[in-house]
C-alpha positions as semicolon CSV with decimal commas, in nm:
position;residue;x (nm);y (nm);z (nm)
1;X;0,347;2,158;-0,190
2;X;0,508;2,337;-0,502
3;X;0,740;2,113;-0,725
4;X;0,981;2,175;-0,911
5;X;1,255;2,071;-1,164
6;X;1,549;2,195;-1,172
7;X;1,886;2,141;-1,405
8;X;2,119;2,404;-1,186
9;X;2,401;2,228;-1,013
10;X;2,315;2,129;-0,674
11;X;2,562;2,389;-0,513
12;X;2,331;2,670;-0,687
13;X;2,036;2,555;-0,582
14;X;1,810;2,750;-0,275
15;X;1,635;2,559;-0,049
16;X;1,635;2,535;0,369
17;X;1,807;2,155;0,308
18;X;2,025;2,027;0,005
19;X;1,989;1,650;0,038
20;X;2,244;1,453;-0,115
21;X;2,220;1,067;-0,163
22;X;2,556;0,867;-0,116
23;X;2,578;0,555;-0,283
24;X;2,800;0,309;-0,192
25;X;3,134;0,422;-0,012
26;X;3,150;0,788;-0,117
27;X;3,349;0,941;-0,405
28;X;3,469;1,279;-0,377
29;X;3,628;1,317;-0,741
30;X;3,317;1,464;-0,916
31;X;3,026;1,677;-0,813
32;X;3,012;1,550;-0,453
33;X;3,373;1,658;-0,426
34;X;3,272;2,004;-0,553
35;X;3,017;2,030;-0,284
36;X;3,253;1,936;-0,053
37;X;3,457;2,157;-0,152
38;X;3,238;2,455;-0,124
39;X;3,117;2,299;0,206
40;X;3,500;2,357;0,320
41;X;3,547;1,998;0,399
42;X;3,228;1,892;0,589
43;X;3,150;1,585;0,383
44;X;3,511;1,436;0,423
45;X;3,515;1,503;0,745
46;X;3,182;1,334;0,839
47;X;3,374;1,019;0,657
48;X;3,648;1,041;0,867
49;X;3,479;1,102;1,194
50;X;3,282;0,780;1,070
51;X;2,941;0,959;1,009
52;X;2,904;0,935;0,690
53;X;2,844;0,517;0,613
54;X;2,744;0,273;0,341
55;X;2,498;0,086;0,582
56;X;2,134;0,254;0,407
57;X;1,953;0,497;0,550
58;X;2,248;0,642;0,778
59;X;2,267;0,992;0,756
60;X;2,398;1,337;0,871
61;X;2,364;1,704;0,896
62;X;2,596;1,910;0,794
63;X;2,675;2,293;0,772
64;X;2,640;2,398;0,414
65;X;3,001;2,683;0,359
66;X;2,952;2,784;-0,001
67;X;2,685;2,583;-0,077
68;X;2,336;2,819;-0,136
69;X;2,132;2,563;0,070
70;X;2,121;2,637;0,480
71;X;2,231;2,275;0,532
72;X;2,328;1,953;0,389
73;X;2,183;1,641;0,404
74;X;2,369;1,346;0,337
75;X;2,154;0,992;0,346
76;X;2,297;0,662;0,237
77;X;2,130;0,416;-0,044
78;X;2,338;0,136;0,005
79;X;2,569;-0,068;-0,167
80;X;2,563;0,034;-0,563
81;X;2,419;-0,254;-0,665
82;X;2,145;-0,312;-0,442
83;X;1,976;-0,016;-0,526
84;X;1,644;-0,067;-0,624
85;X;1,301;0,120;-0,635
86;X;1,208;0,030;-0,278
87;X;1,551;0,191;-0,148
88;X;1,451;0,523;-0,423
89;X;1,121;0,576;-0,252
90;X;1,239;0,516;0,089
91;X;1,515;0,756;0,026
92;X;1,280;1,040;-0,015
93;X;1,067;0,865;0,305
94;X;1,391;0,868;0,513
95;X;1,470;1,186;0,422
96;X;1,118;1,347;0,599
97;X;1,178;1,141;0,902
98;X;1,567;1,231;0,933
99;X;1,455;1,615;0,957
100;X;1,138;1,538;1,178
101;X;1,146;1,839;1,450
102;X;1,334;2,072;1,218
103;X;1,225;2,373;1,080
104;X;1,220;2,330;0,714
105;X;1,034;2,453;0,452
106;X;1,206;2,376;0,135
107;X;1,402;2,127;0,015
108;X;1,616;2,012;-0,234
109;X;1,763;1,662;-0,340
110;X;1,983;1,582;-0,585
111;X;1,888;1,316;-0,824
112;X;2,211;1,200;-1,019
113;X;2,337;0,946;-0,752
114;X;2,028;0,750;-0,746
115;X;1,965;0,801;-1,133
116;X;2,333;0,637;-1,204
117;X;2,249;0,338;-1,007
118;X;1,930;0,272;-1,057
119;X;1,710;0,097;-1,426
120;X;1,528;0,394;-1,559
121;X;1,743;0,655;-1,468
122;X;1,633;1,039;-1,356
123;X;1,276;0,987;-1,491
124;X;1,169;0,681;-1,237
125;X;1,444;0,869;-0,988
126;X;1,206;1,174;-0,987
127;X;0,862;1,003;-0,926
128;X;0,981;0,753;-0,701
129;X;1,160;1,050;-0,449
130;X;0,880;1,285;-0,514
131;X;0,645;0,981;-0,398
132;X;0,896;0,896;-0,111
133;X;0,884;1,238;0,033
134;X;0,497;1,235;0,055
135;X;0,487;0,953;0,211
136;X;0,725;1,021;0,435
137;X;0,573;1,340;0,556
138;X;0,282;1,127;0,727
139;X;0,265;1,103;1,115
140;X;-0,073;0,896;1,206
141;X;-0,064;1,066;1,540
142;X;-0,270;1,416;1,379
143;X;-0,545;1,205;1,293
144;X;-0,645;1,292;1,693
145;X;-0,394;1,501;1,825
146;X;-0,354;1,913;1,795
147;X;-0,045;1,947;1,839
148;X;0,220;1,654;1,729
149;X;0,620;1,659;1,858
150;X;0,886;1,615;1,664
151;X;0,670;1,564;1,352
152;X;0,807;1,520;1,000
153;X;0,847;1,946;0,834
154;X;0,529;2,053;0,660
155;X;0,725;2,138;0,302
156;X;0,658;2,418;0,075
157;X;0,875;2,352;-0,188
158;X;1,015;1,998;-0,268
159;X;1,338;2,083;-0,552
160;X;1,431;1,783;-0,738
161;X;1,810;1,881;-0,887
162;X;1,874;1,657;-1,236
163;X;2,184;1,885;-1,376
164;X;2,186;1,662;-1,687
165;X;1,833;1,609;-1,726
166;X;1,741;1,634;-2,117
167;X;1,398;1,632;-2,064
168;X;1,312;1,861;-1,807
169;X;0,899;1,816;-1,867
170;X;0,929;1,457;-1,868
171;X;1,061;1,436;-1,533
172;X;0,780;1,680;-1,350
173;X;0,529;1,494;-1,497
174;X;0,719;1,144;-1,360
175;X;0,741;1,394;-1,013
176;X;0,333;1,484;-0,985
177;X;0,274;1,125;-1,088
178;X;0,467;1,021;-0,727
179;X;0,361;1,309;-0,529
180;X;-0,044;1,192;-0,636
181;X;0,052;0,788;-0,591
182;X;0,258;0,901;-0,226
183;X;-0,088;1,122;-0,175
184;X;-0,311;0,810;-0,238
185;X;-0,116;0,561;0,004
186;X;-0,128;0,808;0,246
187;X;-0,492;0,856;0,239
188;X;-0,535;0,473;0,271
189;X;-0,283;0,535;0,615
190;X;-0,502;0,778;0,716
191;X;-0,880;0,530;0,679
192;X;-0,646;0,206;0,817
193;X;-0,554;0,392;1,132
194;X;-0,819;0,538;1,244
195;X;-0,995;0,382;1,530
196;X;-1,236;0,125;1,515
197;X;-1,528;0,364;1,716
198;X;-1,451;0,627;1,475
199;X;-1,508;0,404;1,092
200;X;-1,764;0,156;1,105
201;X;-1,898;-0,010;0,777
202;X;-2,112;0,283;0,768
203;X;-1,869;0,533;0,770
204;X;-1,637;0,348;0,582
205;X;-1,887;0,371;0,289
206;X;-1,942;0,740;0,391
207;X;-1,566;0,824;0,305
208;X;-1,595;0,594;-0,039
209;X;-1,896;0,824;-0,142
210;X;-1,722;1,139;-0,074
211;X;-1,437;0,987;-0,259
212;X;-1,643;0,898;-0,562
213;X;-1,796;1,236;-0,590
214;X;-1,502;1,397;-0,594
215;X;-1,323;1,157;-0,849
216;X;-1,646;1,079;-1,083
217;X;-1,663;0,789;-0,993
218;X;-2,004;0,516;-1,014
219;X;-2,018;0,411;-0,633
220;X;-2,305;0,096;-0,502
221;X;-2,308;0,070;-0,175
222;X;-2,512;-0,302;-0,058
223;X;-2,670;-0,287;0,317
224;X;-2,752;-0,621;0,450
225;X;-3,134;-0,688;0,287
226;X;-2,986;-0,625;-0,010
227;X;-2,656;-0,834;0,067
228;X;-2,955;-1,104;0,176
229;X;-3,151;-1,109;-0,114
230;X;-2,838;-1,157;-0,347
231;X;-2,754;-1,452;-0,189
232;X;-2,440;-1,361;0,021
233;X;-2,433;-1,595;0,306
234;X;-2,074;-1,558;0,383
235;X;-2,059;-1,162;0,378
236;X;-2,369;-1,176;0,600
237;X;-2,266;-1,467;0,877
238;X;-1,937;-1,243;0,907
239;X;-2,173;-0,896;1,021
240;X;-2,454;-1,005;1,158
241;X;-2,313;-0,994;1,506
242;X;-2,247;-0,612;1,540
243;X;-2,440;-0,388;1,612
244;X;-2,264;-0,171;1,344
245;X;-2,406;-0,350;1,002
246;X;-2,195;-0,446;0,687
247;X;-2,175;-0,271;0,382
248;X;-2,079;-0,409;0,010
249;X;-1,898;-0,096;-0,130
250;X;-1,862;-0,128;-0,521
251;X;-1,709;0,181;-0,688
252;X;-1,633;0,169;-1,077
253;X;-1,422;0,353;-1,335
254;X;-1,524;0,318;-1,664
255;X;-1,845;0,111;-1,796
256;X;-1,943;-0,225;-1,634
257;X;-1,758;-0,444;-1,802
258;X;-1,547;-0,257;-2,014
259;X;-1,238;-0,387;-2,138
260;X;-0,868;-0,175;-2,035
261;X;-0,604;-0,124;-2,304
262;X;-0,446;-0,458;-2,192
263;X;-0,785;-0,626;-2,281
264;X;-0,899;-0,701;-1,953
265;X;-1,194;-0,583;-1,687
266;X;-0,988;-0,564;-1,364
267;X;-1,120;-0,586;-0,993
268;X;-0,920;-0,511;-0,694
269;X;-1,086;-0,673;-0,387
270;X;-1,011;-0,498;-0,026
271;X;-1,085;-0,684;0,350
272;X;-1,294;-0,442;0,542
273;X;-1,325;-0,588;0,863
274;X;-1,352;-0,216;1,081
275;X;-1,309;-0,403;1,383
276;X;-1,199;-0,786;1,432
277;X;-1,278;-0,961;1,765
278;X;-1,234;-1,310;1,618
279;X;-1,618;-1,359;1,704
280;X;-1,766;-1,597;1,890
281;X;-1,388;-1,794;1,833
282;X;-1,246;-1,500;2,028
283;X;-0,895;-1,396;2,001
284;X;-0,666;-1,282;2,260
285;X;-0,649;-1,001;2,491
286;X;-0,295;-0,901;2,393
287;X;-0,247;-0,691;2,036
288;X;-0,649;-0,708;2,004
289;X;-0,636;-0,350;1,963
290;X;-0,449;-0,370;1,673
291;X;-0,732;-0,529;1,483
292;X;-0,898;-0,243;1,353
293;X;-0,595;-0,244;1,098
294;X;-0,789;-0,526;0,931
295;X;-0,992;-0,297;0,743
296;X;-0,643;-0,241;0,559
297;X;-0,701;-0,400;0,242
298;X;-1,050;-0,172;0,225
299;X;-0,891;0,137;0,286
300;X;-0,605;0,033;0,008
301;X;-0,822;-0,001;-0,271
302;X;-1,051;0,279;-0,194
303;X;-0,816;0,507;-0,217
304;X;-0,603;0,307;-0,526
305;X;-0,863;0,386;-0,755
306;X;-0,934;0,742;-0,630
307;X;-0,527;0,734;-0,730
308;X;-0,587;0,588;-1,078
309;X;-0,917;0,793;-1,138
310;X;-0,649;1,124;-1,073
311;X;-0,423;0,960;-1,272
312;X;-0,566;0,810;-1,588
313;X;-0,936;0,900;-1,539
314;X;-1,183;0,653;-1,719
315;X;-0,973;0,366;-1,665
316;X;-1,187;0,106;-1,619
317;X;-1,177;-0,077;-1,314
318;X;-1,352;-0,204;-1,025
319;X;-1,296;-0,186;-0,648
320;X;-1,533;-0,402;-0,431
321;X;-1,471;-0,353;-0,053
322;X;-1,684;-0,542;0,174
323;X;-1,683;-0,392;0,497
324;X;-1,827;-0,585;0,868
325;X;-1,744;-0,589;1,212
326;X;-1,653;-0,944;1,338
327;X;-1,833;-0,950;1,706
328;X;-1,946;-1,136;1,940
329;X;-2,308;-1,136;2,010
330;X;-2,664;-1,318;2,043
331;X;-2,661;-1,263;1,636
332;X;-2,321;-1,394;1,579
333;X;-2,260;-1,687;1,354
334;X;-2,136;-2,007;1,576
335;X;-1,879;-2,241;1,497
336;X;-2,043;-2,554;1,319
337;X;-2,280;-2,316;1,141
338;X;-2,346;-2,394;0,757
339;X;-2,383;-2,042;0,486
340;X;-2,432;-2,047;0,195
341;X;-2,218;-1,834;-0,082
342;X;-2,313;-1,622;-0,374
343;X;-2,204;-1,833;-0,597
344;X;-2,366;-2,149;-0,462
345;X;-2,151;-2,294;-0,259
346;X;-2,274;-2,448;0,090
347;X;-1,928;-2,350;0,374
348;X;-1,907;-2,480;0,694
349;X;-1,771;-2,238;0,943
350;X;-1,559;-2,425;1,161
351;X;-1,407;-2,129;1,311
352;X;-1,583;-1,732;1,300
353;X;-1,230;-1,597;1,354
354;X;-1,109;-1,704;0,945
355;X;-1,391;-1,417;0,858
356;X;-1,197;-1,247;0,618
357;X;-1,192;-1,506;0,333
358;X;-1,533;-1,567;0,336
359;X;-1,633;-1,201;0,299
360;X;-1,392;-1,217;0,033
361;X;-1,513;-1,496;-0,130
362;X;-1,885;-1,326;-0,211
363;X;-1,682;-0,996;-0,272
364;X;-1,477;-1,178;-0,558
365;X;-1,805;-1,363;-0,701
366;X;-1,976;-1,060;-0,696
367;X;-1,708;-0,860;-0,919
368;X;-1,729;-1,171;-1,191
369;X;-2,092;-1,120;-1,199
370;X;-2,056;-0,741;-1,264
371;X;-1,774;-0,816;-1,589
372;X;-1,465;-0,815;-1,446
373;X;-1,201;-1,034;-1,586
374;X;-0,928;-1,080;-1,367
375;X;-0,922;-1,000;-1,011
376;X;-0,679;-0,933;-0,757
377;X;-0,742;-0,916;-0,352
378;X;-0,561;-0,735;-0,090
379;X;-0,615;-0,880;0,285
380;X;-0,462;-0,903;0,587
381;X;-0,577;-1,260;0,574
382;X;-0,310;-1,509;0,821
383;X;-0,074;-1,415;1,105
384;X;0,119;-1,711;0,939
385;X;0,215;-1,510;0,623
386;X;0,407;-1,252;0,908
387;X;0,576;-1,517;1,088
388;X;0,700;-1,636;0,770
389;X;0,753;-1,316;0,539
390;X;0,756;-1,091;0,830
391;X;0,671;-0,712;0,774
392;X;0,873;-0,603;0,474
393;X;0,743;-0,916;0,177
394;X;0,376;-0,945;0,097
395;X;0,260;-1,338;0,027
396;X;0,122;-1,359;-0,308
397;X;-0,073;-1,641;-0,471
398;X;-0,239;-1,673;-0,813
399;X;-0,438;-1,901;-0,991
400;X;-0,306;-1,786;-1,393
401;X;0,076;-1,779;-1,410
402;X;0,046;-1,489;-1,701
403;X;-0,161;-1,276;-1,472
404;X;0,043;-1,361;-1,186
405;X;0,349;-1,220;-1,356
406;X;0,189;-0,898;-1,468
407;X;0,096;-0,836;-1,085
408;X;0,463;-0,918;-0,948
409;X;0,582;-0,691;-1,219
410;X;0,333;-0,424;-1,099
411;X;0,457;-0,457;-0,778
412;X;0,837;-0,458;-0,900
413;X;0,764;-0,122;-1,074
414;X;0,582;0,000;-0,751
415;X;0,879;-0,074;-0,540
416;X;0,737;-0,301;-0,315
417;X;0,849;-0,697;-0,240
418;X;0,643;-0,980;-0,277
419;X;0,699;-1,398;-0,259
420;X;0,513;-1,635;-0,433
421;X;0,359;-1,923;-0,258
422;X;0,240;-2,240;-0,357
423;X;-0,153;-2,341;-0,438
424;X;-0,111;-2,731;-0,344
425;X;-0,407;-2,901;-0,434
426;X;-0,325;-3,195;-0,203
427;X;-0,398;-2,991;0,086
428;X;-0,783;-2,972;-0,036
429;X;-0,864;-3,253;0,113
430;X;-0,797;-3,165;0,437
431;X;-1,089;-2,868;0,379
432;X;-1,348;-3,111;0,295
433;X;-1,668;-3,061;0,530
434;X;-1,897;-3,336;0,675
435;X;-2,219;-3,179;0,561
436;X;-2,094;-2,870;0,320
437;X;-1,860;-2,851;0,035
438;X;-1,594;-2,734;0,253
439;X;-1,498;-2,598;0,533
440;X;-1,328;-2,251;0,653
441;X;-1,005;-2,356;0,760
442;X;-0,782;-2,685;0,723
443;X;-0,590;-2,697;1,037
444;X;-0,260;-2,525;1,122
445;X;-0,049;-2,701;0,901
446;X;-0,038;-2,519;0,560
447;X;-0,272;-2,299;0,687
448;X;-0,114;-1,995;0,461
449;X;-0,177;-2,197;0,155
450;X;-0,470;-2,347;0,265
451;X;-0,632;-1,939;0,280
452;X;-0,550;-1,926;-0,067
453;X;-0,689;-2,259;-0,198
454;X;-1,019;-2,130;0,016
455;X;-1,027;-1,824;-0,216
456;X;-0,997;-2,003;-0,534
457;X;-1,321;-2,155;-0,498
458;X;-1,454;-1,826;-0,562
459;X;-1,259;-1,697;-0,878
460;X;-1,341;-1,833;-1,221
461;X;-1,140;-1,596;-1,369
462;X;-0,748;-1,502;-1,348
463;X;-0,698;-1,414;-0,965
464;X;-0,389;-1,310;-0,734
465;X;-0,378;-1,328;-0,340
466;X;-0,221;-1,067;-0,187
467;X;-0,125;-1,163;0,149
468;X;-0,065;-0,811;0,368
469;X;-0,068;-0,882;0,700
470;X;0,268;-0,879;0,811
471;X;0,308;-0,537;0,574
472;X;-0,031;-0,374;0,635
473;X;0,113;-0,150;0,925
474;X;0,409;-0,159;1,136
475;X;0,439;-0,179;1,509
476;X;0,769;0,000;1,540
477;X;0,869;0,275;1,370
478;X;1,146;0,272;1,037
479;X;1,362;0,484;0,938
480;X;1,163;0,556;0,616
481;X;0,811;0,530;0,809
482;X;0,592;0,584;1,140
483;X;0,454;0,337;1,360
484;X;0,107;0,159;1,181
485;X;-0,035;0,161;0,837
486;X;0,228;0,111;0,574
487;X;-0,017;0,212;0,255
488;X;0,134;-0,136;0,100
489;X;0,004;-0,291;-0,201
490;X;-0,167;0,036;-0,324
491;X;0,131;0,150;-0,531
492;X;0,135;-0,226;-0,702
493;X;-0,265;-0,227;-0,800
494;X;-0,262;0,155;-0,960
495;X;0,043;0,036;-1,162
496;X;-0,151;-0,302;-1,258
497;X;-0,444;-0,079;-1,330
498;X;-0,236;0,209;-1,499
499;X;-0,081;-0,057;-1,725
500;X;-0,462;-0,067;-1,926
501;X;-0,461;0,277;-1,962
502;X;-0,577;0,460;-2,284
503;X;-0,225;0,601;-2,389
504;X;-0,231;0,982;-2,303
């Protein structure tokens, strides 16, 4: 896809689609009355026919009169004030599913709307669209199929129309920085929803080496004698019941233990279960097929530091993804079974379906032992963090307030939500074990916070929870998005990492 900058008015610009953003009620006393002038009206009379709206995301097609686009776009941000990154790149999302089944090759959007209501003005406007529309252009359903109806346009040319930019340079290189992040969240899409008979451990590993080759990046992968030797009893009671064995995928940026412009050695820590059963403590029949989206947190930060190492190459970081299948078998660790973890720690497993924290758990002492300083995990770790948060705010935790706040502001830069919970110590006790130092899971009750006091145990340095399994994927479709993965959190950990980068 070509992109390009342009200062021409939006009435002068070429393209198959002119999208215009409306922002609050609309105004037609400035430039959107000039296009609707040279539109001979359409605009006010999609307002009076009660087409064009406030509520976000609403939006309409319109002939174009005068204007040199074929057609007109119009989508709705919302009231003025409540426009916020999120809304900017779900703009440019909407925007690709609004013209799904059309034939368009180029298009256009006008920036100034968005840019006058939103911190940061046409600079974050530009990346933030330019991501939006990348991400928007992704339909799981070629992954397998040939021929896909009613898919979002395959663009040429994406326009982005800033009439008083002063610094047209500056805002293609804040452009090419959202078309690569919109590129990297769809490429963790793409490794989430694929099926779990098509990426094992094996082949999840497979796609991390071709992505390391590609990026320069140092890639370890750890089969299970070597997961055995080290010591990691939790990673290996999780895989040892598929036929399909686990891998330890470490990838690195940088030197081991090399310290990032902010003065820190930073891991990102994915869930890679390819395939969750629930084990021997089986889970239902109904939605189980949805479980080979709980490789999400893998696949997100695979591909986030493929996005940083295109970004800011030589940034060091660290991405540890530990990738099993959770089955049922004669090898399959029971409930009542005793492990012990990598760093020492003896866990009794009180029930094989709370698998994911206790491959995380030897995935986040494992990361300490090779330098890094703080770490931060992505997992689609409860079902109780959905029922709460639901599928748009991703449950956070963290052990070091300061930290904490530099990955919330990550994420507010990234424009995606999050919610703080609570680490309350009193609910410990209900984790204590009869014969090991603890046990898997405390009980329903607190359960959410009781996944997050489980992962402490395994971070001696500053360490964040993120919580995405009511935002991994979706189950219906949005009007910014397709049915399954959502790419979340991987915007949020390239701008953590991107904030130690070496200035250009």
């Amino acid at each position: 896809m070509r992109l390009r900058v342009t200062t021409d008015q939006p009435w002068d610009v070429a393209a198959d689609v002119l999208v215009i953003p409306i922002v609050g009620e609309p105004a037609f006393d400035g430039p959107l009355g000039e296009i609707d002038r040279r539109a001979s009206g359409e605009l006010k009379a999609l307002v009076a026919f009660g087409e064009l709206r406030e509520k976000r995301f609403t939006s309409s097609l319109a002939a174009s009169g005068g204007v040199r686009a074929a057609r007109l776009l119009t989508i709705s941000a919302g009231v003025a004030g409540d426009v916020d990154r999120e809304v900017v790149v779900r703009i440019g999302a909407a925007t690709m599913h609004r013209l799904a089944g059309r034939h368009a090759t180029s298009i256009a959007v006008w920036l100034e709307p968005l840019a006058a209501a939103l911190d940061g003005g046409a600079e974050a406007v530009a990346g933030l669209v330019a991501r939006g529309v990348v991400e928007g252009s992704f339909d799981p359903r070629t992954l397998y199929l040939d021929a896909v109806p009613a898919a979002p346009p395959v663009i040429d040319e994406l326009v982005l129309v800033a009439p008083a930019a002063a610094d047209v340079p500056a805002l293609t290189r804040a452009a090419e920085r959202g078309v690569i992040m919109g590129e990297g969240a769809n490429l963790a899409r793409s490794l989430s929803n694929r099926a779990a008979n098509d990426v094992s451990p094996e082949v999840l590993a497979e796609e991390a080496y071709t992505l390391a080759r590609k990026h320069g990046l140092w890639i370890d992968v750890i089969g299970p004698d070597k997961a055995t030797e080290l010591g990691m009893g939790m990673f290996m009671a999780v895989g040892k019941g598929s036929d399909n064995p686990p891998r330890m995928i470490v990838m690195r940026s940088g030197k081991k233990g090399e310290l990032d412009a902010a003065g820190r050695h930073l891991a990102i820590i994915g869930k890679g279960v390819c395939f969750d059963s629930g084990g021997i403590s089986i889970k239902p029949a109904e939605r189980m097929e949805e479980m080979k989206m709980d490789k999400t947190g893998a696949c997100t930060v695979i591909a986030a530091i493929a996005t940083v190492a295109r970004l800011a190459p030589g940034t060091p970081l660290l991405a540890v993804a530990p990738a099993v299948e959770n089955m049922p078998g004669p090898h399959s660790s029971r409930p009542g079974d005793i492990v012990k973890a990598l760093n020492g720690k003896w866990v009794d497993i009180i029930n094989t379906d709370a698998e994911g924290r206790l491959i995380l758990g030897d995935a986040m002492t494992y990361a300490e032992r090779l330098g890094a300083t703080h770490l931060v995990d992505v997992a689609t770790l409860t079902g109780a963090v959905s029922r709460a948060l639901g599928d748009l705010v991703t449950g956070a935790f963290g052990s070091d307030p300061a930290f904490t706040g530099e990955v919330l502001a990550a994420g507010a830069r990234a424009g995606e939500r999050y919610w703080q919970l609570p680490l309350v110590d009193e609910y410990r006790t209900e984790m204590e074990s009869w014969y090991g130092d603890f046990v898997n899971t405390g009980g329903a009750e607190g359960g959410l916070v009781k996944s997050g006091l489980f992962l402490r145990e395994f971070a001696t340095k500053p360490w964040v929870h993120l919580d995405i399994a009511g935002t991994a994927y979706y189950r219906k479709a949005k009007p910014w998005a397709a049915r399954g993965a959502s790419g979340a959190s991987h915007a949020t950990l390239v701008e953590l990492a991107l904030a130690g980068a070496a200035p250009a």
